[in-house]
C-alpha positions as CSV (number, residue, x, y, z in Angstrom):
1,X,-29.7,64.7,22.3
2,X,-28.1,61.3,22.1
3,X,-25.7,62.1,19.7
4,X,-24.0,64.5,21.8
5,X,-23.8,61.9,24.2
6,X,-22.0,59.7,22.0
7,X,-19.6,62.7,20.8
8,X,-19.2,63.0,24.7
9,X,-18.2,59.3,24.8
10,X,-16.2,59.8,21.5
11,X,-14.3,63.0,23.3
12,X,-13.7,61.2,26.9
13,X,-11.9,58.3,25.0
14,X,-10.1,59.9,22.6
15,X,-8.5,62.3,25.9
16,X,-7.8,59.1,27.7
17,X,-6.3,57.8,24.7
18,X,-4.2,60.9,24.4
19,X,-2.8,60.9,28.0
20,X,-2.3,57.2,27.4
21,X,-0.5,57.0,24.3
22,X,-1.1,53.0,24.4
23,X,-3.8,52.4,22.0
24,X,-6.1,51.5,24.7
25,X,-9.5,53.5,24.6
26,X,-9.0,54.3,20.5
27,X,-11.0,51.0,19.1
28,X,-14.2,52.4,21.9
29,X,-14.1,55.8,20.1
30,X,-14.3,54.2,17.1
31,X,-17.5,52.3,18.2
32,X,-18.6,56.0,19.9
33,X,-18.9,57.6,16.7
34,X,-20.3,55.1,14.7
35,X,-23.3,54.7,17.3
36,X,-23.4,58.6,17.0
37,X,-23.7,58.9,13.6
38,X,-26.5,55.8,14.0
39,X,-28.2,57.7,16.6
40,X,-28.0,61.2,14.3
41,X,-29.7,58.8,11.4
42,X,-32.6,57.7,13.8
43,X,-31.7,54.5,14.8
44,X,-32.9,53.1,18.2
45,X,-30.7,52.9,21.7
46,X,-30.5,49.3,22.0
47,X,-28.9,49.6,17.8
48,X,-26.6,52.0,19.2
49,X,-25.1,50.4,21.8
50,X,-25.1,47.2,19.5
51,X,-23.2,49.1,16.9
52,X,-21.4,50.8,19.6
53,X,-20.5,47.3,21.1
54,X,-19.6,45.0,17.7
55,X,-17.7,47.9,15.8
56,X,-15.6,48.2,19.0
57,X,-15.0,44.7,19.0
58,X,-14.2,44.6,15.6
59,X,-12.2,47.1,15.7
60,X,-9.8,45.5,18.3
61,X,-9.7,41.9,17.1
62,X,-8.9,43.2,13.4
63,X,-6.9,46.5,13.6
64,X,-4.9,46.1,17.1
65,X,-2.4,43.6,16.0
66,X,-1.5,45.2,12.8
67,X,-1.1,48.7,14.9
68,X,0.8,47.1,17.7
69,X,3.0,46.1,15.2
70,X,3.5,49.4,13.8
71,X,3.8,51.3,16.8
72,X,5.7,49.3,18.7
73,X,8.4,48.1,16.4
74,X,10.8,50.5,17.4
75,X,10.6,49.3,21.4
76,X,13.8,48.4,22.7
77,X,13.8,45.6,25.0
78,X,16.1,46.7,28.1
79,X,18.0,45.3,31.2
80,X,17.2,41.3,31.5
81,X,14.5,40.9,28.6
82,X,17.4,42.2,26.0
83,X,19.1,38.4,27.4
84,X,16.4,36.4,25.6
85,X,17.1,35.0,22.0
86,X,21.2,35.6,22.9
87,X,24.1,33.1,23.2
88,X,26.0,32.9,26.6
89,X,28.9,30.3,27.0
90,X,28.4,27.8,30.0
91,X,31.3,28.4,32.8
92,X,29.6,25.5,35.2
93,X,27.6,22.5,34.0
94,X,23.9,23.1,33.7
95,X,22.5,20.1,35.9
96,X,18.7,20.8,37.1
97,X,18.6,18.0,39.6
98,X,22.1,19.0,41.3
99,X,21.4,22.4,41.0
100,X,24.3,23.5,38.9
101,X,24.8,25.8,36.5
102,X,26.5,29.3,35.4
103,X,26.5,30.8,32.3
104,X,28.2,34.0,31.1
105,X,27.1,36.6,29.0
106,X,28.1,40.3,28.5
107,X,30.7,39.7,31.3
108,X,28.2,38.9,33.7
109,X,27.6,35.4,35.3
110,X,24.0,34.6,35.8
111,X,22.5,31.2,37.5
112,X,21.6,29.5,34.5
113,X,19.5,26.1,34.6
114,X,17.1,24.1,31.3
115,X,13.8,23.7,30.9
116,X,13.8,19.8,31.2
117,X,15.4,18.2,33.9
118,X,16.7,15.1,32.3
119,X,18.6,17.6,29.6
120,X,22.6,18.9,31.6
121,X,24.7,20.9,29.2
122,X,28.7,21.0,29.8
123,X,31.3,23.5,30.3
124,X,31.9,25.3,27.6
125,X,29.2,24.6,25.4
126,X,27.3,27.7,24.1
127,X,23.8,28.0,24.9
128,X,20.6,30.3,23.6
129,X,18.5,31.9,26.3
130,X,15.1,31.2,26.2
131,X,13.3,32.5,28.9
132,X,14.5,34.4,32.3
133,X,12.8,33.1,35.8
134,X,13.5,35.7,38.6
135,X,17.4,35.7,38.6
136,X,17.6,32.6,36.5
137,X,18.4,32.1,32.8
138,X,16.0,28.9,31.2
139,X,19.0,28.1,28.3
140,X,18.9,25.1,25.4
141,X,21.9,23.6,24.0
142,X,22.6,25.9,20.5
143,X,21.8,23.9,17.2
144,X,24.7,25.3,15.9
145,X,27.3,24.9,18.6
């Protein structure tokens, strides 16, 4: 009887992880069969929710980051998170303290300010965009600039 409970398990997860699509329930299932196949074998409950529990765990520490990789490596980042890692040109000097700063970027001017306060960047310099805080660009003088 309690391997049919585990292929129960097994079947729930592997539905949720079909509606879901997000690799979220899959490592569980993985940890539901093997305790089902231990429980098939003759091994005690508290071994198969042990083996339920560490093959789980294993399964998501090891294989998850390799699969996210994988599967999400086509994901195109949209609207403001496409911004991040880009150049914009500075129109108004960047001075935390005074609370200055514009930058430009795709023909849109966005508040821009730095990450350290003591740091002001120029007009015209060309900045990368490191980070966006609500309706802010964070921004560092470019290297190459």
């Amino acid at each position: 009887m309690q391997p049919l409970i585990w292929l129960g398990i097994l079947a729930v997860l592997l539905v949720i992880e079909a509606i879901t699509a997000g690799l979220t329930t899959i490592w569980f299932a993985g940890g539901a069969l093997i305790a089902a196949i231990a429980s098939y074998v003759g091994a005690g409950v508290m071994a198969q929710i042990l083996l339920f529990l560490c093959i789980s765990l294993v399964l998501l520490i090891f294989t998850r980051p390799v699969a996210m990789k994988y599967f999400n490596k086509e994901t195109i980042q949209t609207n403001a998170n496409s911004l991040i890692g880009k150049k914009a040109v500075v129109i108004q000097d960047i001075d935390n303290l005074a609370q200055t700063g514009q930058v430009r970027i795709n023909d849109i001017e966005w508040t821009a300010r730095t990450a350290d306060d003591s740091q002001k960047i120029g007009k015209g310099a060309v900045v990368l965009i490191e980070e966006i805080r609500g309706v802010k660009l964070i921004v560092k003088q470019n290297k190459e600039d």
